[in-house]
PAKOLMAR-696999 format. One record per residue (C-alpha): residue number from 1; x, y, z. Coordinates in pm, whole numbers. Example, Ala and Ser with C-alpha at 12.3 -4.5 7.8 and 13.67 -1.06 7.14 Angstrom:
BEGIN
- n,x,y,z
- 1,1230,-450,780
- 2,1367,-106,714
This chain:
BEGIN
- n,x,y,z
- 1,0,0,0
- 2,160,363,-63
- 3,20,622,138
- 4,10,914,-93
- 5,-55,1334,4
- 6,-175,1560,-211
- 7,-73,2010,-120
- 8,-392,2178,-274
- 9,-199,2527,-291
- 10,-479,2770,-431
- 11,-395,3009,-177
- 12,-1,2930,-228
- 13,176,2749,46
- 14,482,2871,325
- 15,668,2700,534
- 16,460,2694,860
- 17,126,2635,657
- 18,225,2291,538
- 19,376,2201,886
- 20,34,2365,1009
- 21,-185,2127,779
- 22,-23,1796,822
- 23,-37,1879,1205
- 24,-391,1941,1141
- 25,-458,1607,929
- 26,-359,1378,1271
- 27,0,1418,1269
- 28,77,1377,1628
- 29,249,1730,1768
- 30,453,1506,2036
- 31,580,1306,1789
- 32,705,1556,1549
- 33,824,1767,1851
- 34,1005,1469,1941
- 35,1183,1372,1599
- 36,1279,1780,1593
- 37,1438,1716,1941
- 38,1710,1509,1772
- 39,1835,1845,1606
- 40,2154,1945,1757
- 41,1988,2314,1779
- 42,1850,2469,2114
- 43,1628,2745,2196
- 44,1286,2687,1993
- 45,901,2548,2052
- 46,640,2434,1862
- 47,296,2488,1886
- 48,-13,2437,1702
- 49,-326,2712,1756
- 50,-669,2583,1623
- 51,-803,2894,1363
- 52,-1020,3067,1148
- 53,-958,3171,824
- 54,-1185,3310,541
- 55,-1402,3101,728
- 56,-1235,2773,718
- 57,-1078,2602,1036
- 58,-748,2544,1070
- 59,-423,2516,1233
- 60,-115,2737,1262
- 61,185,2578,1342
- 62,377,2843,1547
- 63,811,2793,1619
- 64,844,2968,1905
- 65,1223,3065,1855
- 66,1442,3295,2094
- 67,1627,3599,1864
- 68,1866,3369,1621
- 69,2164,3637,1487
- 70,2355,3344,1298
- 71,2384,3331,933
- 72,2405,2961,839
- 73,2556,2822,542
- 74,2432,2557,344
- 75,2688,2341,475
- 76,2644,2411,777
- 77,2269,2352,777
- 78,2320,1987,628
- 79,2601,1923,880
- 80,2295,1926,1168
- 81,2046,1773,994
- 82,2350,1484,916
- 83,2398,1493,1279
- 84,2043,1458,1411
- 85,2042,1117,1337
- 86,1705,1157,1192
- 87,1464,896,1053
- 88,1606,797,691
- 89,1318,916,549
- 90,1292,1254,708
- 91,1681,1303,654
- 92,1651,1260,293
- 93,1354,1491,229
- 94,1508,1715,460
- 95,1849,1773,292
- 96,1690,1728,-48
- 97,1489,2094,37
- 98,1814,2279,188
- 99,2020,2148,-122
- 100,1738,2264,-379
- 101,1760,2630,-196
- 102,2113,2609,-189
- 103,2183,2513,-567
- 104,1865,2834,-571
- 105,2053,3068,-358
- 106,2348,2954,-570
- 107,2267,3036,-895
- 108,2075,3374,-811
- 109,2379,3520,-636
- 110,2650,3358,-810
- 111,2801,3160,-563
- 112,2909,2815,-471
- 113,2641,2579,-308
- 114,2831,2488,-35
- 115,2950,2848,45
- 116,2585,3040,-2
- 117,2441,3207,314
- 118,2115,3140,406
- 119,1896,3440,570
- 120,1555,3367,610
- 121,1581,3053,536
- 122,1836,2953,782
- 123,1686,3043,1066
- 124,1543,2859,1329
- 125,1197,2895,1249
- 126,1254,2796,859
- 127,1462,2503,987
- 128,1219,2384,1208
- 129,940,2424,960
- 130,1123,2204,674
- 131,1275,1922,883
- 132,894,1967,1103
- 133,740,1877,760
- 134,883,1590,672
- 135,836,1456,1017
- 136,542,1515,990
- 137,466,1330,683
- 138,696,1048,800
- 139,452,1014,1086
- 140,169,1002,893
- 141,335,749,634
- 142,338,921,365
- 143,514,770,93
- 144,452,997,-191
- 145,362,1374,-241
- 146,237,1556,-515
- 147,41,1916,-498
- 148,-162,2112,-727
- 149,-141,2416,-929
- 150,62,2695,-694
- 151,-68,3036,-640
- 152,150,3319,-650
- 153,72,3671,-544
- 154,167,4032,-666
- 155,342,4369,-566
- 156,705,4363,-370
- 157,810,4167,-95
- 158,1089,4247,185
- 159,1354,4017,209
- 160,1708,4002,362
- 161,1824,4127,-2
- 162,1641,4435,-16
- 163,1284,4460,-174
- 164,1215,4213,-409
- 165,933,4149,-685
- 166,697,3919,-620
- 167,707,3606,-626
- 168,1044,3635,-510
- 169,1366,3522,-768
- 170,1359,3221,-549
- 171,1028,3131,-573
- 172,1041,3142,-962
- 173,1374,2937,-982
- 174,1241,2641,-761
- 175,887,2603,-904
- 176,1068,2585,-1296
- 177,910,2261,-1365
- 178,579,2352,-1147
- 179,189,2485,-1336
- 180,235,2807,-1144
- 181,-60,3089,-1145
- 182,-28,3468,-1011
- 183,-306,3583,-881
- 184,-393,3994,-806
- 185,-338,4000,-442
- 186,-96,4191,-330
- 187,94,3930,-71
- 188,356,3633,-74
- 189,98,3350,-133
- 190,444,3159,-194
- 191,748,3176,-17
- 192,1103,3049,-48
- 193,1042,2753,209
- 194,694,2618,84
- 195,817,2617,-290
- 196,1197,2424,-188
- 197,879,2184,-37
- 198,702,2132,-353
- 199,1073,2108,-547
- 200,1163,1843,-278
- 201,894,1622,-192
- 202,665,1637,-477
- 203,683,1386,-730
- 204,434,1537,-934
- 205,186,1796,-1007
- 206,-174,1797,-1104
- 207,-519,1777,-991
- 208,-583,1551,-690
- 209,-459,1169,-759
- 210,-656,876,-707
- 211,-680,804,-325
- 212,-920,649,-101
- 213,-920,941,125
- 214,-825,863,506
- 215,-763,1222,590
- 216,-731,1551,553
- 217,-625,1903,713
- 218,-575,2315,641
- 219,-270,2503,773
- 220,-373,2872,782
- 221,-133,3133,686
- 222,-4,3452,933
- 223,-265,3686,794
- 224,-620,3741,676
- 225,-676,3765,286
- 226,-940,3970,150
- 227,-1058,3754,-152
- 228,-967,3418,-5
- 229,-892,3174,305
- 230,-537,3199,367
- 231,-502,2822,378
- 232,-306,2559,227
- 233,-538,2223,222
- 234,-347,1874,261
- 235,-547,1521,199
- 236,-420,1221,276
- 237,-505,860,171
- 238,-440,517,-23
- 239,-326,593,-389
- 240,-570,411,-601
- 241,-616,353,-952
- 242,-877,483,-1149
- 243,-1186,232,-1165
- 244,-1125,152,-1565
- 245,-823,16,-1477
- 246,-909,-263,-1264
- 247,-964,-620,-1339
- 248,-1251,-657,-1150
- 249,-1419,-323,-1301
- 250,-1364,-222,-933
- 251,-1083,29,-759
- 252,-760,-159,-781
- 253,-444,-27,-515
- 254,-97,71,-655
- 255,222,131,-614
- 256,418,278,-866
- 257,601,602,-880
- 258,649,797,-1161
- 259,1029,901,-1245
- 260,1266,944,-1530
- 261,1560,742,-1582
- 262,1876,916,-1759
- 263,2113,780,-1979
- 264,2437,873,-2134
- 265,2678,649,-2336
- 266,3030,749,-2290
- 267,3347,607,-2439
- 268,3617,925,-2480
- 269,3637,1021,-2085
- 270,3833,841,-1826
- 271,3702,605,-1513
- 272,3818,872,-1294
- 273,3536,1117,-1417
- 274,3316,876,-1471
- 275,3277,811,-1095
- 276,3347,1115,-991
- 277,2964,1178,-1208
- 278,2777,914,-1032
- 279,2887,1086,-690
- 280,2773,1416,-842
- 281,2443,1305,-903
- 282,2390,1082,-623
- 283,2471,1432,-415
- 284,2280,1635,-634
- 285,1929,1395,-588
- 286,1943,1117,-756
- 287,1785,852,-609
- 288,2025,582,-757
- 289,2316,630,-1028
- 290,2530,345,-1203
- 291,2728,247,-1485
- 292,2749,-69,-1749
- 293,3033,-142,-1975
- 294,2965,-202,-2339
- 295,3082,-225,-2632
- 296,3064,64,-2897
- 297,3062,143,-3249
- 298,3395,18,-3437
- 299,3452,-143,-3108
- 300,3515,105,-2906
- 301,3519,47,-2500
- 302,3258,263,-2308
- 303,3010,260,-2025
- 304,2656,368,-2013
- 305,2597,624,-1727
- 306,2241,615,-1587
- 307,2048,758,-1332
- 308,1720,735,-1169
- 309,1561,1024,-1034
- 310,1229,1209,-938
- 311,1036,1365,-1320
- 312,1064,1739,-1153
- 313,1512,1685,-1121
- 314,1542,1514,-1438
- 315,1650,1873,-1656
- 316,1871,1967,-1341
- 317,2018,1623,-1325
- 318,2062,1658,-1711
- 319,2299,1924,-1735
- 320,2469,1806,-1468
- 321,2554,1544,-1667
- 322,2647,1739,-1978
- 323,2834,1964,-1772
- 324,3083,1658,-1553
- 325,3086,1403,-1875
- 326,3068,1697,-2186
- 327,2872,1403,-2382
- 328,2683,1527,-2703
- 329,2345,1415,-2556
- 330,2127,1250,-2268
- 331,1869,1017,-2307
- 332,1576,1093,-2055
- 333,1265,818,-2036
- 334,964,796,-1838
- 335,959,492,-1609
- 336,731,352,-1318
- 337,903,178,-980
- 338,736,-34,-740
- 339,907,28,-396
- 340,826,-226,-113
- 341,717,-130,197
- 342,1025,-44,447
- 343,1029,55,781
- 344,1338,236,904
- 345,1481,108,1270
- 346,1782,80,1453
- 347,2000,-162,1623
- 348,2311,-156,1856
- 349,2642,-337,1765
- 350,2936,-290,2041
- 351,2699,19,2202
- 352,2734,204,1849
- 353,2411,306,1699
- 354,2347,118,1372
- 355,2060,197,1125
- 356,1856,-66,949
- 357,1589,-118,725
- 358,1334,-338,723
- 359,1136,-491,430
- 360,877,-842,470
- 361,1195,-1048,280
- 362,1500,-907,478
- 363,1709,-640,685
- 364,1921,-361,511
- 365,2187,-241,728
- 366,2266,128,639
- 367,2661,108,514
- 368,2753,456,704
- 369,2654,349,1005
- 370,2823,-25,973
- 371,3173,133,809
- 372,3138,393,1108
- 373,3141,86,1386
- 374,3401,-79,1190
- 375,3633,162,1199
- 376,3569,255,1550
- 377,3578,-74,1692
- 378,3824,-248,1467
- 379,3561,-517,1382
- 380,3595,-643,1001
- 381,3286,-479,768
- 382,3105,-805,728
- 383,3123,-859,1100
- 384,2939,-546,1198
- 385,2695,-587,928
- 386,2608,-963,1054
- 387,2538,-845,1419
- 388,2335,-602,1305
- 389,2156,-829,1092
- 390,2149,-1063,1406
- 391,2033,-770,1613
- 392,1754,-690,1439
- 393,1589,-1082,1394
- 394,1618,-1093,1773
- 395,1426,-782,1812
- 396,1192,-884,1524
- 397,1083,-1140,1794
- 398,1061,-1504,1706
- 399,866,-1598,1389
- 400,542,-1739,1385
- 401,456,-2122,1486
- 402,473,-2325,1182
- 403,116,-2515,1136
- 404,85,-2912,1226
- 405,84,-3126,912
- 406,-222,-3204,796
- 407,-258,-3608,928
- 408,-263,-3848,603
- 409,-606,-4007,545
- 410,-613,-4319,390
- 411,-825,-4329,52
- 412,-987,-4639,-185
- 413,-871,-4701,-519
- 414,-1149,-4440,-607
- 415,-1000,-4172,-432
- 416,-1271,-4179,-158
- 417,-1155,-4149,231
- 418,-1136,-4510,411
- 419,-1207,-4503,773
């Protein structure tokens, strides 16, 4: 079953609104509070206020944050959400946002990723509202996240930068691949944080997917619109697939999840830069990058370089690939994955802090974490990664009784039972 949630963003979206509407779609405030906690980062609250807006109930997810003077870099940022020790999940989605606003921040001011400042962004509110998010949806299971047609406003807004137009530079970089809509109100509808959301989690964009609906929620904005409720409306449930597509003429469950696979065949660069490519894009979001040697024209040695990767990062991912290889062209093709059901845990091996993953045919053990032991304990690799493996069956519990054989019944030549 994947649990799929769906941003309806006709009023745009910030930071604290999606926090505010997964809070207010039964994400439990303890347990997001609690995940945050792990943040090496002091001096902040959350709280969620039950509200009106435009007449719609809702909740506002307020970070309660003492006066923050630092200006954070990008690497700094991913250095505590690395340290946290966070679920997999939420670390992931996490650093996927901060690296999107980076490689935004980047290109608008003309500096390195790892070197650009964030201001608004990098404060303790924004941090707590982004990483709060995807605990949030990790709580709720969410597996997948797509979101509607965004809203942008009109007019100026003031930034760290000075007065900007709106939607801000930002905004406009990050939603590139988004259906994005300005409305005539003068305010941010969108801001920085809640598009780097969209450009992170979402997988696609589009009117509401097939779900059975198990919930929903609204995370209201700071301020009252004239024309409409400042509200960004989550809904949660089971994707589903449309009723013409099942076998039974009924509502069939799936799956899949939509991405784009890029290829490049590449027989005039050396193996050097060829991995040095797949780290690139495995950095830069890819969810999984690899190479196959083949044979070329006039038989020529060369590898294929492909990569797997969410359909909103495959032109990013492109021209990173043009720009580290320099190949003449990139292949880019639709494709559907099935992902199993995982659920992330952890284990102890010597006292060290291992994490695993666990699927209904086996445990993963998280290769960081088991080269991390090894080399602080002096234990081989395979040995760590066997404890752990061991660690986690016995905590698995024992498996279930294996049924009594059926008793043979002795039958006539005809097959019937003799008694």
């Amino acid at each position: 079953m994947t649990t799929v949630a769906w941003f309806h963003c006709f009023a745009g979206i910030a930071g604290d609104m999606a926090l505010g509407a997964c809070l207010d779609a039964g994400a439990p405030l303890d347990e997001v509070t609690a995940i945050l906690e792990r943040l090496p980062v002091s001096g902040w609250g959350l709280e969620a206020e039950l509200v009106m807006r435009g007449g719609l109930a809702g909740t506002k997810a307020h970070v309660k944050a003492k006066p923050d003077t630092i200006t954070r870099t990008y690497g700094h940022i991913a250095g505590i959400i690395e340290e946290a020790r966070l679920p997999g999940r939420v670390r992931e989605r996490a650093q996927r946002v901060f690296r999107l606003l980076a490689e935004t921040e980047g290109r608008l001011h003309r500096r390195p990723t790892a070197s650009v400042h964030f201001h608004e962004v990098g404060g303790i509110d924004a941090i707590v509202d982004i990483v709060g998010t995807c605990a949030a949806l990790e709580t709720l299971d969410v597996d997948e996240v797509s979101a509607s047609t965004i809203r942008v406003g009109t007019g100026m807004v003031r930034t760290s930068h000075g007065m900007l137009p709106n939607p801000s530079p930002a905004v406009v970089d990050l939603l590139k691949e988004a259906p994005v809509v300005g409305l005539d109100v003068n305010a941010e509808l969108t801001t920085p944080t809640g598009a780097a959301l969209l450009a992170g989690l979402c997988s696609g964009y589009g009117p509401m997917p097939p779900m059975r609906l198990s919930a929903s929620g609204f995370g209201a904005g700071t301020r009252e619109l004239a024309t409409l409720p400042n509200v960004l409306q989550v809904a949660i449930g089971e994707a589903a697939s449309p009723t013409a597509g099942a076998p039974d003429g009924g509502t069939a469950p799936f799956a899949s999840q939509p991405l784009a696979l890029l290829e490049a065949n590449l027989d005039d660069i050396s193996g050097e830069v060829v991995a040095h490519a797949v780290d690139a894009l495995l950095a830069a979001g890819a969810l999984d990058a690899w190479t196959a040697h083949v044979t070329m024209k006039k038989g020529r040695p060369g590898v294929v370089l492909s990569a797997l990767a969410h359909l909103p990062d495959a032109p990013r991912l492109r021209d990173l690939v043009a720009h580290e290889t320099g190949t003449l062209g990139v292949r880019v093709t639709a494709v559907e994955r099935w992902p199993f059901a995982r659920q992330p845990d952890e284990v102890e091996v010597e006292g060290l802090p291992v994490r695993i993953k666990r699927t209904a045919l086996r445990v993963k053990v998280e290769y960081e974490d088991a080269a991390r032991v090894a080399r602080r304990t002096g234990l081989p690799l395979r040995e760590v990664v066997s404890r752990a493996e061991d660690a986690a069956r016995r905590s698995a519990g024992p498996p279930p009784p294996t049924p009594a054989p059926r008793p043979e019944v002795p039958t006539g030549p005809d097959g019937e039972e003799t008694r």
